[in-house]
N, C-alpha and C positions, 0 to 999 in steps of 0.2 A: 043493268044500267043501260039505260037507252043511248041512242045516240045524242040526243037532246039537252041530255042532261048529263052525260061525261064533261071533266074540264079536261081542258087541253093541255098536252102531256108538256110537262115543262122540258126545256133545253137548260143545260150546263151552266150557259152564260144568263137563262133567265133566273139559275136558282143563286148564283153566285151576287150579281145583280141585286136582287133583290132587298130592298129595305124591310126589316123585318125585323128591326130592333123597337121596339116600342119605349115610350116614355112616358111617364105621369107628373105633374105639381102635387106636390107634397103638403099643406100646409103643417107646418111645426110650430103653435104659439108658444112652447118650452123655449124655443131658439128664436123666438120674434120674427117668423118672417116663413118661406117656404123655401122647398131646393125640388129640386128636378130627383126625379126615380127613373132610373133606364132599366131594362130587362139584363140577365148574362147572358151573355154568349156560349154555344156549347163547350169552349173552354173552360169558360170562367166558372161553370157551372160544377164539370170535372174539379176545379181545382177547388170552388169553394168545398163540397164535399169530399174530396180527400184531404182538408185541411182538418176536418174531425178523425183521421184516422193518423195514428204512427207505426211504421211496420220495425219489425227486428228479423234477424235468420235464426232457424231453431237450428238442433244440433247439425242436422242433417242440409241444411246450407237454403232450406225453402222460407220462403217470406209468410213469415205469419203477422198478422194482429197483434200490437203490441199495445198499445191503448186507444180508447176512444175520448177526443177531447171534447164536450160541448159547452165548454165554457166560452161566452162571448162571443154566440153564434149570431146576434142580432147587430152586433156591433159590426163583423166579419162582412156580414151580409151589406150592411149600410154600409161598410167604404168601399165595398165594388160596385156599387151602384148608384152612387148621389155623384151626379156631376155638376160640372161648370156652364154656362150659356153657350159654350163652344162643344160640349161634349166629353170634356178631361175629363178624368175623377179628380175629385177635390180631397179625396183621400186615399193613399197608401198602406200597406202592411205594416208600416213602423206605427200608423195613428190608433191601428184595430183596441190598442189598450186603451188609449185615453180618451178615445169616442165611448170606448164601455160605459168610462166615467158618469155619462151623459145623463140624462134621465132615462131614465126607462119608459116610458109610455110615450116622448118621442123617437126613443129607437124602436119601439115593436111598431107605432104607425107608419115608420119607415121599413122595417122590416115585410111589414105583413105588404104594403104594395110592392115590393122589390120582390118578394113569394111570390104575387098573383102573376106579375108582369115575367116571370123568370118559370113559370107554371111549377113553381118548388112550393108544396104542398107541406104541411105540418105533417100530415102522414109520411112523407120521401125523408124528413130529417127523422120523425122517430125511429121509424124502418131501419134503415139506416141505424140508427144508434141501437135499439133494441137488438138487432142481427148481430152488431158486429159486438154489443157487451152482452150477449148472453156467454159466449165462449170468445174471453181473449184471445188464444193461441189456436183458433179457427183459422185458417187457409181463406186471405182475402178474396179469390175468386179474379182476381185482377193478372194480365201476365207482366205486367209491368209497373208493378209498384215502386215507392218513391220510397227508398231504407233509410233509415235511420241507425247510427251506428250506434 
């Protein structure tokens, strides 16, 4: 890489800075109208997929894989990402069931840009679900899983 054509090495405060949440308009004629799509955060991202995962301790007191949930993964996806004109979410973890409800062809075109915007691939959820249900009682790979008693 030349000098030319190197970027200049970011500082701490330029990466902290940085606006780098992306958003998209959505139109939904199911729901009469459009809503805002923002990308996750590398948290939100963490959390939505280990919300497909529940752990338990084996005999030996280690955290295994206890089930893979992918029910109402579209739904999940849509209330961390649809906000308000201000940037709120307009929905919570209590709403993830009764948004399921919704139609379905406008939660996958919600889905699928909250995917592109969040760079969560159809591959990273299959992955994901194929890995961890091929073998339940697989060692999550995580050193700090979330148990379930």
């Amino acid at each position: 890489m030349t000098a030319k054509t190197a970027l200049r090495m970011l500082s701490r405060e330029d990466i902290l800075n940085a606006d780098d949440r992306k958003t998209e308009v959505v139109p939904v004629p199911e729901w009469g109208g459009s809503v805002t799509v923002r990308s996750l955060t590398g948290i939100e991202r963490d959390r939505y997929e280990g919300s497909m995962v529940s752990y338990r301790r084996n005999a030996k007191g280690v955290p295994e894989v206890n089930a893979v949930e992918t029910d109402n993964v579209r739904a999940r996806l849509a209330s961390m990402t649809i906000i308000d004109a201000d940037g709120a979410n307009l929905f919570n973890e209590k709403d993830v069931l009764i948004l399921g409800l919704k139609s379905a062809a406008a939660l996958e075109r919600v889905f699928k840009v909250a995917q592109r915007l969040s760079n969560l691939s159809d591959a990273d959820v299959e992955s994901l679900t194929e890995q961890l249900g091929k073998d339940p009682s697989a060692p999550s790979g995580s050193d700090s899983p979330e148990i379930s008693a």
